[in-house]
C-alpha positions in Angstrom: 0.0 0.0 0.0 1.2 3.7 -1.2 1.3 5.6 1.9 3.1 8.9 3.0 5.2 10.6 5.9 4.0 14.1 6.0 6.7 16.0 8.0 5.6 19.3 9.4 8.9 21.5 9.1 8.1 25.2 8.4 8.7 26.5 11.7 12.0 25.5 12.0 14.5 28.6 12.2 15.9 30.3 9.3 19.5 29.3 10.2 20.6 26.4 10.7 23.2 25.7 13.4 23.5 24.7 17.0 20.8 27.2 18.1 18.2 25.0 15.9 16.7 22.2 17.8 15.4 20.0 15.2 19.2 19.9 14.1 20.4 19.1 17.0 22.6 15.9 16.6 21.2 13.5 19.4 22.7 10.2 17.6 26.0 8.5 18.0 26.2 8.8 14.0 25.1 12.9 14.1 21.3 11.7 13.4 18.2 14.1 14.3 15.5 13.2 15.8 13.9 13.5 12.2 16.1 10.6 11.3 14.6 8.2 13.4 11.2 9.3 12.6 11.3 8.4 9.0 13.4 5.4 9.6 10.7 4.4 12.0 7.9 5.1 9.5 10.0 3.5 6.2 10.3 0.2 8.4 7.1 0.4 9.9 6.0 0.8 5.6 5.1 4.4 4.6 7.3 4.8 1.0 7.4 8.5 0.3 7.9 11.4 2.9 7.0 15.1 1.7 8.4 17.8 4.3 6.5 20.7 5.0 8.8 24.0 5.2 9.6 27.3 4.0 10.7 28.6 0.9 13.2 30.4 2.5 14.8 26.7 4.2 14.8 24.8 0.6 18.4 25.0 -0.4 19.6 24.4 3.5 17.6 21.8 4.1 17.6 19.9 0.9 21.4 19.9 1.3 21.3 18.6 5.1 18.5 16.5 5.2 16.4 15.7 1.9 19.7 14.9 -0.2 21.2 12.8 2.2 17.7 10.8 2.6 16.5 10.7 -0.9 18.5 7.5 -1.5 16.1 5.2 1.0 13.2 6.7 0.4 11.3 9.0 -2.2 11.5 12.9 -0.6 9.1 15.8 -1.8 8.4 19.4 -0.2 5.8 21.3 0.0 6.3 24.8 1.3 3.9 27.0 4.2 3.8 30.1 3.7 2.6 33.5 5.6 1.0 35.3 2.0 -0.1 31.5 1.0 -4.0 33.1 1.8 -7.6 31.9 0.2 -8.9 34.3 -2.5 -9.8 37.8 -1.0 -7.7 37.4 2.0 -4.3 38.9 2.6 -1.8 38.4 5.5 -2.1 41.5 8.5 1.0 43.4 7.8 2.5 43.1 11.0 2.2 39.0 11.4 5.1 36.9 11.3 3.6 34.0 13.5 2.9 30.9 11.3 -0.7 30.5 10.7 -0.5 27.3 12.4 -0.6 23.6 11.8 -3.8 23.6 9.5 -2.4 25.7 6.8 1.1 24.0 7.0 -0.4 20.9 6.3 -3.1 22.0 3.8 0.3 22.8 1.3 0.2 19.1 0.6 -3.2 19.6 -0.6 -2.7 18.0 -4.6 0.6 16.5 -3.7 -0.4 13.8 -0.8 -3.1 11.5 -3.1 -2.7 8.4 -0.6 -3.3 7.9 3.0 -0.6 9.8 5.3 0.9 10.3 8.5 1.4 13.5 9.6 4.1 14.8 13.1 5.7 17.0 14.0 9.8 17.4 13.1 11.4 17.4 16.6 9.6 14.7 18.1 10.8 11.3 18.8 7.7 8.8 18.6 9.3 5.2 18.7 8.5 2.9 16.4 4.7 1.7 17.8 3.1 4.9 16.5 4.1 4.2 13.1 3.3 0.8 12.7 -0.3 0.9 14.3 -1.1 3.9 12.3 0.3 1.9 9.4 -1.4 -1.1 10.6 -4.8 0.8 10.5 -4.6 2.4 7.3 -3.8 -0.7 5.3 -6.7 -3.2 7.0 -9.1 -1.2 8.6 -9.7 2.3 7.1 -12.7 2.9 4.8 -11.8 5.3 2.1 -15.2 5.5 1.4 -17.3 5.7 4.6 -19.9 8.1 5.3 -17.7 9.3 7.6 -13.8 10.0 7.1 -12.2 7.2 8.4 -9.0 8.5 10.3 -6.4 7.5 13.2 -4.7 9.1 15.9 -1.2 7.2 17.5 -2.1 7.9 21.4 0.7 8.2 23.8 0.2 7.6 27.6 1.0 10.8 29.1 3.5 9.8 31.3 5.2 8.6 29.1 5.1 11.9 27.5 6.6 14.2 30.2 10.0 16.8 30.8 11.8 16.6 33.8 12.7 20.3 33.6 9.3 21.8 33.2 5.6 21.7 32.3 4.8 20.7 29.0 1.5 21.2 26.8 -0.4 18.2 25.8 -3.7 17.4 24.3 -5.4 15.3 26.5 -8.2 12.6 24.6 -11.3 11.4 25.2 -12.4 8.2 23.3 -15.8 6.5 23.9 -16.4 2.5 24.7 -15.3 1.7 20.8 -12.3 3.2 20.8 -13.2 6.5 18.8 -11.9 9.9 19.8 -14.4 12.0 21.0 -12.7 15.2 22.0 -8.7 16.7 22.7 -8.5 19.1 25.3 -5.7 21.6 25.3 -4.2 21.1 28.8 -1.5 23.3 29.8 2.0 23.2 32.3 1.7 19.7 33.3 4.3 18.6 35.4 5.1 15.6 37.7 7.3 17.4 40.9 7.9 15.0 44.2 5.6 12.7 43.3 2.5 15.6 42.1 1.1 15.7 39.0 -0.5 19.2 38.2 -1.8 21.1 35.1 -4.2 23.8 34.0 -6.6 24.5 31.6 -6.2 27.8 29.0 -7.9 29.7 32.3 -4.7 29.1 34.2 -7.5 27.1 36.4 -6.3 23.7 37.8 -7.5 20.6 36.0 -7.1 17.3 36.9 -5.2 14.9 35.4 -4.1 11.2 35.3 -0.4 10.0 34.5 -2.3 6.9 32.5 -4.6 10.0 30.5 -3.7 9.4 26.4 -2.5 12.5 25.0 -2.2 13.2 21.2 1.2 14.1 19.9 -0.2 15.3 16.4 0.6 11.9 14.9 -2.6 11.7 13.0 -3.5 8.8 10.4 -5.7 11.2 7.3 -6.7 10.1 4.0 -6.5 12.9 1.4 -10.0 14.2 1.7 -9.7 15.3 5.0 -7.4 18.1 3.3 -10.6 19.5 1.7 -12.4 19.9 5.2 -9.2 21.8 6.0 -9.6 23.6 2.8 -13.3 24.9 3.9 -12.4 25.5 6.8 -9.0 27.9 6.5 -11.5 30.9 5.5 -14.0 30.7 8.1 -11.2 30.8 10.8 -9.6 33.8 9.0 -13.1 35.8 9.4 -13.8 34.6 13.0 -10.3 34.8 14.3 -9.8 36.9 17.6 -6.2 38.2 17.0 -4.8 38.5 13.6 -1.7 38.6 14.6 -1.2 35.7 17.1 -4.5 33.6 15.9 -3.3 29.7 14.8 -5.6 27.4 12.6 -4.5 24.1 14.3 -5.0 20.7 13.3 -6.2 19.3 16.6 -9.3 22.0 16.6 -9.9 20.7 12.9 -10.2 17.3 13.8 -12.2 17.9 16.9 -14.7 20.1 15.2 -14.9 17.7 12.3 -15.6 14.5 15.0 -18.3 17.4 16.5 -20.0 17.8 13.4 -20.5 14.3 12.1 -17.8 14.6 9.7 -15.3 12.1 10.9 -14.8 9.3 13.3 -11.1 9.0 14.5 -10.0 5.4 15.7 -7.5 5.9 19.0 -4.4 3.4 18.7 -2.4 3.1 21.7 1.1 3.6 21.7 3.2 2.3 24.7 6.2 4.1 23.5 8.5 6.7 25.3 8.1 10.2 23.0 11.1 12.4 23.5 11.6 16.2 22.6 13.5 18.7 23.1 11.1 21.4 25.0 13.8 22.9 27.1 17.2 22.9 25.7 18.4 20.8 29.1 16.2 17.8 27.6 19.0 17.4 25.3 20.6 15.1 27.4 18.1 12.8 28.5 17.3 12.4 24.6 20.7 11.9 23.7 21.3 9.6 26.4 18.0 7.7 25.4 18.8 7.6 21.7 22.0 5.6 23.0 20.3 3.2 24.7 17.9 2.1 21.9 21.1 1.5 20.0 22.7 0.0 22.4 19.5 -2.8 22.5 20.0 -3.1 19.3 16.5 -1.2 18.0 18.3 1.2 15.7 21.8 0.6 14.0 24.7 2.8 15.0 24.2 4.6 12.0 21.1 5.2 9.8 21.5 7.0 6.1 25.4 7.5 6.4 
């Protein structure tokens, strides 16, 4: 089965360097955490990844990462854009935020024509993630439901944590068959001596459970889901509450397209550790964890050398 990495890319900085953490080297051969991701996904059977960045990044990062790939697997970019606006809309002259992870992956729209995956680039999701999203597209997925038939890789929240500060997750809800029935943004949650706190976008408490599943924006799509992003890119640009900060997000897509009848999403369980690099002291611990997977033997010492 034809099926596709999406990587989303664009908001990676405009130099490359130490100072960029997607670039960080964290493996004993000078991998990324990209690396492992689409060595993760080619095993697990997805044949083509297309990255999601800026014009600006091409020549950089075709020269550090797509050339030096493009030999194991087929590599194509698509590129997000600030001006990249529907008809009649142009960008507030003062924004340089992104418009968020809806429009960066609605630049695959024409280009993606198979079922994807879609994460984020300085993630680390293990190898589970990929193969039950796999898994789920190639035997279970209805290309042709009523419904859009799509997946979400869950993580287990703590297995999702930093040890040097709170972290954002969305926290899911899936009913007694397994289908997601909302994310909730949940805000600073930390586990200190022992407590596990969080808030909601209030700054008020919310309760929270170490076994919770969170989503790590490793969604399963099939192509037309990019046409409910499509409809729905103008509506948030009229209703939008700050033009200059305002995000259309792929998590609020997906929830209001569960809300409205539109989609079912199947939750798949991943058991896996996810690693990032949310505070530059998590370095270390990923680094460090990187070397113990090789040293088990789950990834070579080197991967596309």
């Amino acid at each position: 089965m034809d099926a596709t990495l999406v990587v989303m890319a664009a908001g990676i900085g405009s130099r490359f360097g130490g100072g960029i953490k997607q670039l960080a080297p964290v493996g004993p051969g000078g991998e990324i955490i990209m690396d492992y991701s689409i060595y993760d996904a080619k095993e697990a059977g997805f044949n083509k990844v297309v990255f999601i960045i800026r014009h600006d990044l091409e020549k950089d990062f075709k020269e550090i990462i797509g050339d030096r790939i493009k030999k194991y697997i087929d590599v194509d970019y698509a590129f997000q854009e600030l001006e990249d606006l529907p008809e009649g809309f142009t960008c507030p002259k003062d924004r340089t935020k992104p418009w968020g992870t809806g429009q960066a992956l609605l630049s695959v729209k024409g280009l993606v024509n198979e079922p994807f995956i879609v994460i984020n680039a300085d993630d680390y999701y293990g190898k589970e993630g990929f193969k039950v999203v796999y898994d789920y597209m190639k035997n279970h997925m209805k290309e042709n439901g009523e419904k859009l038939d799509l997946c979400m890789a869950g993580f287990v929240l703590k297995n999702t944590l930093s040890d040097n500060g709170g972290v954002t997750r969305g926290v899911c809800k899936a009913d007694a068959d397994n289908k997601l029935v909302d994310v909730t943004e949940t805000f600073d949650i930390e586990l200190k001596d022992g407590v596990l706190s969080a808030v909601d976008e209030n700054k008020q408490k919310r309760d929270v459970d170490l076994n919770d599943i969170v989503s790590m924006n490793m969604w399963g799509l099939t192509p037309k889901f990019l046409d409910i992003l499509e409809e729905g890119f103008p509506k948030f640009l009229k209703s939008m509450t700050n033009e200059l900060k305002s995000e259309y997000l792929l998590p609020s897509v997906i929830d209001e397209a569960i809300k409205s009848g539109k989609a079912s999403v199947e939750v798949l369980k991943s058991h896996d550790k996810w690693f990032g690099v949310t505070y530059k002291e998590d370095k270390e611990l990923v680094v460090n964890s990187i070397r113990a997977l090789v040293d088990k033997g789950v990834y070579p010492e080197k991967i596309f050398s």
